[in-house]
C-alpha positions in Angstrom: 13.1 14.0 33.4 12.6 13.7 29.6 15.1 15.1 27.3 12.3 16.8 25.3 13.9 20.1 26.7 17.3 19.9 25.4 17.0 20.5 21.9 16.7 24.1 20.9 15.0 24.1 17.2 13.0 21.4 15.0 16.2 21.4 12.5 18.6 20.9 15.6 16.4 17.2 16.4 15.8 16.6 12.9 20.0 16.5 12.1 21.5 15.6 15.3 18.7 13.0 15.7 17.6 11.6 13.0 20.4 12.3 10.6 18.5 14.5 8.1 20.2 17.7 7.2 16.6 19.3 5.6 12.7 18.6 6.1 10.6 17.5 2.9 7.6 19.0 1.8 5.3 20.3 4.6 6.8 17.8 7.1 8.3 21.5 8.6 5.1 23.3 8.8 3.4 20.4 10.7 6.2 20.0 12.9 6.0 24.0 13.5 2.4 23.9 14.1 2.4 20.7 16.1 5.0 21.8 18.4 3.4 25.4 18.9 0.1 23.5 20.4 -1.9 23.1 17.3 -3.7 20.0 16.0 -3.3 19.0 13.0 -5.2 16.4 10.3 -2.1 15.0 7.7 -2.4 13.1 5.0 0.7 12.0 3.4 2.0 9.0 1.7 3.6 6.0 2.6 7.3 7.0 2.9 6.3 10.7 2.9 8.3 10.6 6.4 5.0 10.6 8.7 6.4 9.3 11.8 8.8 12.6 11.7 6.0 14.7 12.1 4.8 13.9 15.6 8.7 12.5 16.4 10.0 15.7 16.2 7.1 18.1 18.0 7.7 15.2 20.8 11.0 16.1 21.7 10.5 19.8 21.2 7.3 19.7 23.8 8.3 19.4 27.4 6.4 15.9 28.8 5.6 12.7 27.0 3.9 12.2 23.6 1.5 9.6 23.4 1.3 7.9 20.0 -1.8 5.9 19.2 -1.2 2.8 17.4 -3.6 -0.5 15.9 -0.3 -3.0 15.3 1.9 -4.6 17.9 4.9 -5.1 15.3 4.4 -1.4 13.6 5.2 -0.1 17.8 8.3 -2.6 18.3 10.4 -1.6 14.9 9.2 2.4 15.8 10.1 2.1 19.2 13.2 0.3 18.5 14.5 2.8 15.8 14.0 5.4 18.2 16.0 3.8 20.6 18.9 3.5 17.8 18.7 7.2 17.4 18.9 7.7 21.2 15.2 8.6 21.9 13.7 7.3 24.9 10.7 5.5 23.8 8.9 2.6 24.9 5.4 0.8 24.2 2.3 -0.6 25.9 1.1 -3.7 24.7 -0.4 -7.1 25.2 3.5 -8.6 24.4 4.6 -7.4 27.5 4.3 -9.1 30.5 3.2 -7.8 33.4 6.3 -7.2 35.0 7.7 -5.5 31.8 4.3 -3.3 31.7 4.6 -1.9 35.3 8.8 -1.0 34.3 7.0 0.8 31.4 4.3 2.6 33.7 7.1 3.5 36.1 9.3 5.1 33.5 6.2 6.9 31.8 4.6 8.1 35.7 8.5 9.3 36.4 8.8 11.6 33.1 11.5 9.5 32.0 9.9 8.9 28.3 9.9 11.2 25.6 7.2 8.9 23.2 5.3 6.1 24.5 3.4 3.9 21.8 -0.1 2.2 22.8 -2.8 0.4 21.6 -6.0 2.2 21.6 -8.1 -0.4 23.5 -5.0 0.1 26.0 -5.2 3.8 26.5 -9.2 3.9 27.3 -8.4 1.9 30.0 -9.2 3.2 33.5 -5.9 2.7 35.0 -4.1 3.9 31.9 -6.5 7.3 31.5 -5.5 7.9 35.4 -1.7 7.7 34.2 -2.6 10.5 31.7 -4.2 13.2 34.1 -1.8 12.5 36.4 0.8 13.8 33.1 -1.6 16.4 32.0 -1.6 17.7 36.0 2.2 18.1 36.3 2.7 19.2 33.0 4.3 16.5 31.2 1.4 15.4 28.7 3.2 16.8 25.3 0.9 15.7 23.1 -1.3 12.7 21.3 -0.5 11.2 17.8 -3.1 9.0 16.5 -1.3 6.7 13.7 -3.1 5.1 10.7 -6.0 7.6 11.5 -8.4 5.6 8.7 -8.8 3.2 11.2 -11.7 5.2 12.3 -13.8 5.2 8.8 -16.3 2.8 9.1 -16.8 2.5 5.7 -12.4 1.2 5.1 -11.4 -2.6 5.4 -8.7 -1.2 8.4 -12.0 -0.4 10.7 -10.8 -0.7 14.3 -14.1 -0.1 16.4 -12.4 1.2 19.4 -10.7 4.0 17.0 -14.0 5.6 17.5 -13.3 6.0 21.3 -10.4 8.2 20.6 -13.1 11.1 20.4 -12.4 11.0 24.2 -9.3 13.1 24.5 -10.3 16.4 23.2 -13.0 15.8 25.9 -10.7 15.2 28.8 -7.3 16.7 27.5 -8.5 20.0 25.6 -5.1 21.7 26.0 -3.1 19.1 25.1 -2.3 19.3 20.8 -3.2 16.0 18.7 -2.0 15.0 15.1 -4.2 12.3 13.4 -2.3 10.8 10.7 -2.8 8.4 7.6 -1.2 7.5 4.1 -4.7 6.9 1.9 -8.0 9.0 1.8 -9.9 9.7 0.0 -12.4 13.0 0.4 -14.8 11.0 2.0 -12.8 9.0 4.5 -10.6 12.7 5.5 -14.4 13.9 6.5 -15.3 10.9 8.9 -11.8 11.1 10.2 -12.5 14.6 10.9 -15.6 14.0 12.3 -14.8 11.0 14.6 -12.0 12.3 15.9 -13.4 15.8 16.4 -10.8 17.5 14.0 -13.2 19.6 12.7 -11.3 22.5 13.4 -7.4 20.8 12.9 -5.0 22.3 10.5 -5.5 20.1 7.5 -1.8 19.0 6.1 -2.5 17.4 2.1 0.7 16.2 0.7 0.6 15.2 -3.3 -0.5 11.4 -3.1 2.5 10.5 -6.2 5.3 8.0 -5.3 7.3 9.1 -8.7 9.4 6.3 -7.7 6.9 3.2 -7.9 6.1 2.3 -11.7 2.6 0.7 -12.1 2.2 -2.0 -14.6 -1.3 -3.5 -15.3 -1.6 -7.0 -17.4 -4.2 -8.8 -18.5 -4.2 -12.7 -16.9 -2.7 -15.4 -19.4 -1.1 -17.8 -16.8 -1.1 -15.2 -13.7 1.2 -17.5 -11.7 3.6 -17.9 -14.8 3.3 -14.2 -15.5 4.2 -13.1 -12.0 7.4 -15.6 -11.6 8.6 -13.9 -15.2 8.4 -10.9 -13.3 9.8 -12.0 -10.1 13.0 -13.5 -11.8 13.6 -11.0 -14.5 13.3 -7.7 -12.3 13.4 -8.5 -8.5 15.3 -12.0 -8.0 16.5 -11.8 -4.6 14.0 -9.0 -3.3 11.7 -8.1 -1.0 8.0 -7.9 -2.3 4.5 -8.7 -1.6 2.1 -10.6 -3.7 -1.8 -10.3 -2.4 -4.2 -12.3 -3.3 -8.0 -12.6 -2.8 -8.5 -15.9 -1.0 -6.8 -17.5 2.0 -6.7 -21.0 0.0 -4.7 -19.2 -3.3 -2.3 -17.4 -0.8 -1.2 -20.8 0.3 -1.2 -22.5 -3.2 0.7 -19.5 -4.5 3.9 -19.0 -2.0 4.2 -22.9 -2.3 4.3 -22.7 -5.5 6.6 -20.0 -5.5 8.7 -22.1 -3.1 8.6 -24.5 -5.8 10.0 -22.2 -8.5 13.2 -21.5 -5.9 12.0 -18.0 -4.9 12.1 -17.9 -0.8 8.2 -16.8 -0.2 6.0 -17.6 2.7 2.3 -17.0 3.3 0.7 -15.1 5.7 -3.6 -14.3 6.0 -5.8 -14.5 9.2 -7.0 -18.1 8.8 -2.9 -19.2 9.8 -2.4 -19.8 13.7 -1.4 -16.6 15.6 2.1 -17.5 16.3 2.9 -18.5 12.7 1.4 -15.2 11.7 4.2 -13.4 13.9 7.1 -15.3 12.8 6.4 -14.8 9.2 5.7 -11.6 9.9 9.2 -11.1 11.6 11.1 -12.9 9.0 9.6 -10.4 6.3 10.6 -7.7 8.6 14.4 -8.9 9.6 15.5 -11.0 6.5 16.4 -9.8 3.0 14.9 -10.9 -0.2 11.9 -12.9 1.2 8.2 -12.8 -0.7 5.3 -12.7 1.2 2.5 -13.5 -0.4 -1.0 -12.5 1.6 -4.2 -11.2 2.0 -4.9 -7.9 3.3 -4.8 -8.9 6.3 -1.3 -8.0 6.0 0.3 -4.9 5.6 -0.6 -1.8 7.6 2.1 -0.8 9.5 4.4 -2.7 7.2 7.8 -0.4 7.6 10.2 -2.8 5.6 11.5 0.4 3.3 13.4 -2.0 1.1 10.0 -3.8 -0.4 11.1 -3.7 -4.3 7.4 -4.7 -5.4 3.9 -5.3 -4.5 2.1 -7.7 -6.5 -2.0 -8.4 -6.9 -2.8 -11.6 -8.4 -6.4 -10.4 -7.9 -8.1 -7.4 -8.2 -8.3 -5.1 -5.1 -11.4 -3.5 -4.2 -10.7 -0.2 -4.4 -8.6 2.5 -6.1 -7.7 3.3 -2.1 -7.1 -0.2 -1.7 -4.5 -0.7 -4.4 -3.0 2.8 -3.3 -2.5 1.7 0.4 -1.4 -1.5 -0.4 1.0 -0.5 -3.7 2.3 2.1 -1.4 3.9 -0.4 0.5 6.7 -0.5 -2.3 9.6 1.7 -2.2 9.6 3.3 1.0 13.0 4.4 0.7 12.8 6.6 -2.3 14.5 3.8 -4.3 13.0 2.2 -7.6 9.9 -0.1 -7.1 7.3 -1.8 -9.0 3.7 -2.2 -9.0 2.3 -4.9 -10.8 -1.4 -6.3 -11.3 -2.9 -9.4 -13.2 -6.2 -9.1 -13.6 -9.0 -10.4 -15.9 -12.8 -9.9 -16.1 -13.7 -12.5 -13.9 -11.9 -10.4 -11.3 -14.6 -7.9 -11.9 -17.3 -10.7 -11.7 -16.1 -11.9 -9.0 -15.9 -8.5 -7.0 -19.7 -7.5 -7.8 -20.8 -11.1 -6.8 -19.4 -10.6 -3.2 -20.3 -6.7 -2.8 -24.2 -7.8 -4.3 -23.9 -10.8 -1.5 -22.9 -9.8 1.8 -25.2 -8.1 4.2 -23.7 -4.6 4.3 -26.4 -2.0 3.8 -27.9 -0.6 0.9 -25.8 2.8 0.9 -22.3 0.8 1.4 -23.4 -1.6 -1.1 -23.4 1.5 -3.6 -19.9 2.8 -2.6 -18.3 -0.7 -2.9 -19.9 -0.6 -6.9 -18.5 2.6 -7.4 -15.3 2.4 -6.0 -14.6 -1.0 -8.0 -16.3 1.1 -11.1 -13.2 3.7 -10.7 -10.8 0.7 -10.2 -11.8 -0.8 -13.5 -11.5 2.4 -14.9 -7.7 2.2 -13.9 -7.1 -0.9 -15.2 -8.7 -0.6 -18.5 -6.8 2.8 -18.9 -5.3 3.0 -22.1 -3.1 6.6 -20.4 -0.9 7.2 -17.7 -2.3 5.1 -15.1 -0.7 7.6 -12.5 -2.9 10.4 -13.6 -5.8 7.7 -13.5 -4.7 7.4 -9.8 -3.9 10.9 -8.6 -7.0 12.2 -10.2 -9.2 10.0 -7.6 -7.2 11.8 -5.0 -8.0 15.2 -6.8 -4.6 15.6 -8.4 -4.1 16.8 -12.0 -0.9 15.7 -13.0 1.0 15.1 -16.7 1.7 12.0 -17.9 4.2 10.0 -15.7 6.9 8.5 -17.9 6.9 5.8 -15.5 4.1 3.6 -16.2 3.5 0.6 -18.9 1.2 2.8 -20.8 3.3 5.5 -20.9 6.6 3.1 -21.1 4.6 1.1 -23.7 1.8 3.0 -25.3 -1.1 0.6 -26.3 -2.3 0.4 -29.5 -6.3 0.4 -29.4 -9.0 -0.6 -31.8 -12.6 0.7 -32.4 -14.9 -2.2 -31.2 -17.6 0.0 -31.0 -19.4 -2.4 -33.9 -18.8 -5.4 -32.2 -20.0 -4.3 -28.8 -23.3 -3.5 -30.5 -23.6 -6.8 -32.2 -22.6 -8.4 -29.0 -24.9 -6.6 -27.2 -27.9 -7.3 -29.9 -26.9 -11.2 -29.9 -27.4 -10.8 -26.3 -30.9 -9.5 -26.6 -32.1 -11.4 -29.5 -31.5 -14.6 -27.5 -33.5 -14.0 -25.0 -30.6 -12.7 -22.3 -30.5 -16.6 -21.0 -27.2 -17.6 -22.4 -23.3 -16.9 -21.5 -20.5 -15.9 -23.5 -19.6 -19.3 -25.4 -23.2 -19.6 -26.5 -23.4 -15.9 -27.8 -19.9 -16.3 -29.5 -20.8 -19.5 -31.2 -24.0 -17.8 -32.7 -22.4 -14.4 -33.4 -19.1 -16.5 -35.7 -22.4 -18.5 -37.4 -21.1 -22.0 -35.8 -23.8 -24.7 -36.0 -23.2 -26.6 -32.9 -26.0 -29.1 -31.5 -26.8 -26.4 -29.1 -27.1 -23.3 -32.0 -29.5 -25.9 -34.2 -31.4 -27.1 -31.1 -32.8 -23.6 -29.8 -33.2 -22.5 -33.3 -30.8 -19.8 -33.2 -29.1 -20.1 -36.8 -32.6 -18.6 -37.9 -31.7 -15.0 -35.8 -30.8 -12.1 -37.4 -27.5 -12.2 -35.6 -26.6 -15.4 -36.4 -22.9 -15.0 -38.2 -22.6 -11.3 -38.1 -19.5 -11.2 -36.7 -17.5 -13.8 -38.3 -14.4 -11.6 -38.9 -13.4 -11.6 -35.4 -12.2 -15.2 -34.1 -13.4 -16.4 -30.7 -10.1 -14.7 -28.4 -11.3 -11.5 -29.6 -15.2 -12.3 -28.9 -13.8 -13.4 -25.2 -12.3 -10.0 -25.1 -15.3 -8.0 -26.3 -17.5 -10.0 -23.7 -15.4 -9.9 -20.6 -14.9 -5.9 -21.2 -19.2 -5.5 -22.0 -19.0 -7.1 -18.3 -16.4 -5.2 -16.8 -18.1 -2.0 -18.0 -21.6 -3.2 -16.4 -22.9 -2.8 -20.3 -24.0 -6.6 -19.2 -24.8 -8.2 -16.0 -23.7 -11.6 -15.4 -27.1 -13.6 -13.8 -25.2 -16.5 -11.7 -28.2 -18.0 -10.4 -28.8 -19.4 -14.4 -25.6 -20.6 -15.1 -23.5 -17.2 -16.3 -26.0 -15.6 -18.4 -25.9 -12.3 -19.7 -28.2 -9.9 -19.7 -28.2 -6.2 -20.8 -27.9 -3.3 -18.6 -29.3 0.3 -18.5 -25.5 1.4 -19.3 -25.9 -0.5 -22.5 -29.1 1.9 -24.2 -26.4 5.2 -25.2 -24.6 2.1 -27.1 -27.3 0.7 -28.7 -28.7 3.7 -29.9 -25.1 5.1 -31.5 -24.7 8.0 -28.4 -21.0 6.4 -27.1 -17.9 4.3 -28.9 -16.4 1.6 -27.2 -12.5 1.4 -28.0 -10.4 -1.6 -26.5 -6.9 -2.4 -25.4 -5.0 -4.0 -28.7 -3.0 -7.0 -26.7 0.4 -7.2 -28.6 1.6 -11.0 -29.3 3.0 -12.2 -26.5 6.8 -13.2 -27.2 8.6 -15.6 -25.2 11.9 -14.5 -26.5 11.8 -10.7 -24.8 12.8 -11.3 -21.4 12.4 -7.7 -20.2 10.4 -4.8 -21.2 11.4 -1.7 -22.9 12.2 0.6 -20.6 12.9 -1.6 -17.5 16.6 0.4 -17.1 15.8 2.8 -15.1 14.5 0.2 -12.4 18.5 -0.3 -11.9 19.2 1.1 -8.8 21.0 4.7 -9.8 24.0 6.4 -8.6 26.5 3.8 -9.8 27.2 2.1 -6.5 30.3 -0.1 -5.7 28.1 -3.3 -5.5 31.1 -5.0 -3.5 31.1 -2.4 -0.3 27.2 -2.1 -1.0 27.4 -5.7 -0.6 30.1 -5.4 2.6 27.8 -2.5 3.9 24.5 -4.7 3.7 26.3 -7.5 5.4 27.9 -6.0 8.0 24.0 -4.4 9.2 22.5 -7.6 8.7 24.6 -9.0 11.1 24.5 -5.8 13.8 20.8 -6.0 13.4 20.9 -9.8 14.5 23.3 -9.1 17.3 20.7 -6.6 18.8 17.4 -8.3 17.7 15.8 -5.3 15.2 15.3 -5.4 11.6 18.2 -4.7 9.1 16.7 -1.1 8.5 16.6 -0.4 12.0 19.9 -0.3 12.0 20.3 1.8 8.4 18.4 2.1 5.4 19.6 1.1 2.1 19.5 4.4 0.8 21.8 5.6 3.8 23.9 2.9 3.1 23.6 3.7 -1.3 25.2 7.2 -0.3 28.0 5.8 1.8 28.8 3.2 -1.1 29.0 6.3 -3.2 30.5 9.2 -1.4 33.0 6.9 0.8 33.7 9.2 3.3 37.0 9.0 5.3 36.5 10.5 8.2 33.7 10.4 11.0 32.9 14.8 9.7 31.8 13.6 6.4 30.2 10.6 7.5 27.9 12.7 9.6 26.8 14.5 6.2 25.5 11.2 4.9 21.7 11.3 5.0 20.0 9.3 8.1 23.0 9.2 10.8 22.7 11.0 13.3 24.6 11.6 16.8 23.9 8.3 18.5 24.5 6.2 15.2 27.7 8.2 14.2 28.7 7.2 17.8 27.8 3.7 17.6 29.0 2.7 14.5 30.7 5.4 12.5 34.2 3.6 13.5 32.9 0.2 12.1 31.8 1.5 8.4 35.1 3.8 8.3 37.2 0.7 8.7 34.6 -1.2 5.7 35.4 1.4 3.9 39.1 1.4 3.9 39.3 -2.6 3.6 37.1 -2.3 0.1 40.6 -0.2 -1.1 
């Protein structure tokens, strides 16, 4: 039978378990409402302790919970930290063979599971769905948790067609309680989960969408691939990050670049053979301090909690892109970093592919105006975290934890500029790109200036006081803000927008970033301290600690933080316990690990004196 039965209360599972002496924010009232037979709709973000929320309901519910899930490696490192913590939990997946599959069937048709993780194509199967009823008939069908529930919006880059299936099981298994679960969505996205999955009527669990620990820092490009190794070696040498980028080709160029520079990175997008994919994919996962730099083709179900940064070296393409993907930083509470290089051309770029691909009319629309909100969050000259929250519908003070708010920027009015920009544009018949426009605006006569007869226009060296870096800026931030359209088919030519009329006719101000010189000399930031890891940790048993689990997680084949997570092992580094009673009161061991290898970090203990 399953040992759902045995534990008495959701606090008893939750410390003997998993180690955890308290729930966090409304992880309790979902696990209470979960367990009770409800169904539930929670949104909560990455390292907002998801997985507890249908873990725990799973061992309080007699029967086997059934835990939806789109990523083969996301079920192996769930499955195998349950089985560190003593849970019986298995999956059902095309990396078993068929041998293993039918010992996983057995187990399942026996009782003997408390979770069992599959794929959804694998549960809509006819063999599998006969598994169920025969559950739901003897009464050991506790419950269904459908994982990364965006899956189902057809309108998010995760889309999994067969998601939509999932609408089955209210269908066939009324009685039986499910809990749809993702990190990012926005209002939009939580209606079509709601819809699809016929959650209409679900509880609806909204946690706060901050990570207080993850500092965002936007820059503008000037060397991206220099600007990201300066940040790579003078705040995260030796750690675990991420570094996206647009293309398949500049993924490649980029980690062997990196390799280059002596920073251990490896690449990783859909166009790489399978079998690559999955080794690089489990060397992120089991070794410290390795880069991977990707498309987005990697990440969901990333649940390395030691990531120190995510990196874009290319705009995303949405605010709930860069959330889901940023959020991949810092799982572990612990300080982490998200940092962007973007430039106008991003933007270009961005509108060029939305205005190109064959997507309908009405998603065409959404793409523009999600990327319209992103740009709005890059160009912020405030807290970019209230920038961010607000798109979730969070009001929230300023951060403290941000470059803007770390390094407020100075901005200048360039409301005159833009308008002689924008008049330049206009008076030149809207056939000409930026270098053109500049050279006519600064009054330069060059061969092409004398040849179309432009020195005789009325805008012909008005704006002389501002050299040709500034121009740049002004243009690339009229494009950015669609004030001008960029016409590809004719060579880059700008044209004016309806956005630009309000401007032209002295109804709106347009105020830009000041960029501050750019020092070689400062090799950090102002206010980069707090990024030091806090608590004042004994680096050499930290260092012993770390060790020790890397080598325990090789002997048994999981990742490192299978084993522990760095914060658990922070507090031990800290604390030092000396006995195995006040090791059990260090956060994330419980029973079976206290067991297992409570002896082992006593003894490190002692021998670091």
């Amino acid at each position: 039978m399953s040992a759902s039965a045995h534990y008495p209360s959701a606090l008893h599972v939750l410390e003997h378990v998993f180690g955890y002496s308290a729930f966090r924010g409304e992880q309790q009232a979902i696990v209470e409402h979960v367990a009770a037979g409800g169904d539930a709709l929670v949104l909560m973000p990455t390292g907002g302790g998801k997985s507890l929320c249908y873990q725990v309901p799973a061992l309080l519910r007699a029967g086997t919970a059934i835990v939806v899930s789109p990523l083969i490696a996301l079920m192996h490192d769930q499955v195998s930290a349950l089985l560190e913590a003593g849970v019986k939990a298995a999956f059902l997946n095309s990396s078993l063979d068929a041998e293993a599959a039918r010992a996983v069937e057995r187990a399942l048709y026996a009782g003997e599971l408390d979770l069992l993780y599959v794929a959804p194509e694998r549960l809509m199967t006819p063999r599998f769905l006969d598994q169920l009823d025969h559950l739901r008939d003897t009464g050991r069908l506790a419950l269904f948790a459908i994982d990364e529930a965006h899956c189902v919006s057809q309108w998010g880059h995760d889309f999994r067609p067969e998601y939509l299936q999932l609408s089955i099981l209210p269908e066939r298994y009324p009685s039986i309680p499910r809990i749809a679960l993702t990190a990012t969505a926005d209002r939009q996205t939580r209606e079509e989960i709601a819809a699809r999955l016929r959650l209409q009527d679900a509880r609806r669990f909204i946690s706060s969408f901050d990570r207080p620990n993850i500092r965002y820092t936007i820059v503008e490009k000037d060397d991206p691939r220099r600007q990201l190794l300066h940040f790579v070696r003078e705040e995260f040498a030796g750690a675990a990050g991420i570094v996206y980028c647009l293309s398949r080709r500049k993924v490649e160029e980029t980690a062997a670049w990196l390799q280059e520079q002596g920073v251990n990175a490896l690449p990783y997008h859909a166009g790489l053979a399978q079998e690559l994919r999955a080794e690089h994919q489990t060397r992120f996962l089991r070794e410290d301090g390795l880069v991977m730099v990707a498309t987005i083709a990697f990440g969901m179900g990333i649940d390395k909690p030691d990531v120190r940064f995510v990196a874009h070296l290319d705009l995303p393409r949405s605010i709930e892109g860069y959330y889901q993907e940023t959020g991949r930083a810092g799982r572990d509470g612990l300080p982490a970093q998200a940092w962007m290089a973007w430039g106008a051309q991003d933007v270009v770029q961005q509108r060029r592919m939305i205005d190109e691909s064959e997507a309908s009319e009405e998603f065409k629309r959404l793409a523009r105006n999600r990327l319209d909100v992103l740009v709005g969050l890059v160009e912020a000259t405030t807290c970019r975290r209230q920038h961010l929250l607000a798109y979730f519908g969070e009001d929230a003070p300023p951060c403290g934890n941000c470059d803007n708010c770390l390094n407020p920027p100075q901005t200048w009015d360039a409301t005159e500029a833009a308008r002689k920009a924008l008049s330049c544009v206009y008076r030149t018949g809207q056939r000409y790109g930026a270098g053109h426009l500049i050279d006519v605006l600064r009054g330069e006569l060059t061969d092409k200036v004398i040849e179309r007869g432009h020195e005789r226009l009325s805008t012909f060296g008005i704006g002389s006081e501002l050299d040709e870096k500034r121009w740049r800026t002004v243009f690339r931030q009229l494009v950015a803000r669609e004030l001008v359209a960029v016409d590809h088919e004719r060579y880059n030519a700008l044209a004016l927008t309806d956005h630009a009329r309000p401007l032209l006719r002295g109804e709106a101000e347009f105020h830009l970033r000041l960029e501050p010189e750019r020092s070689r000399s400062r090799s950090k930031r102002r206010g980069a301290a707090p990024l030091d890891i806090p608590g004042g940790i004994p680096t050499t048993l930290f260092d012993r600690l770390r060790a020790w689990r890397a080598a325990t997680a090789k002997e048994r084949n999981v990742p490192a933080y299978v084993i522990f997570h760095d914060a658990t092992l922070r507090e031990i580094a800290i604390a030092r316990p000396q006995t195995l009673t006040e090791l059990a009161g260090v956060s994330g061991i419980g029973d079976r690990k206290l067991d297992a290898y409570g002896a082992d970090i006593l003894q490190l203990i002692a021998a670091a004196g």
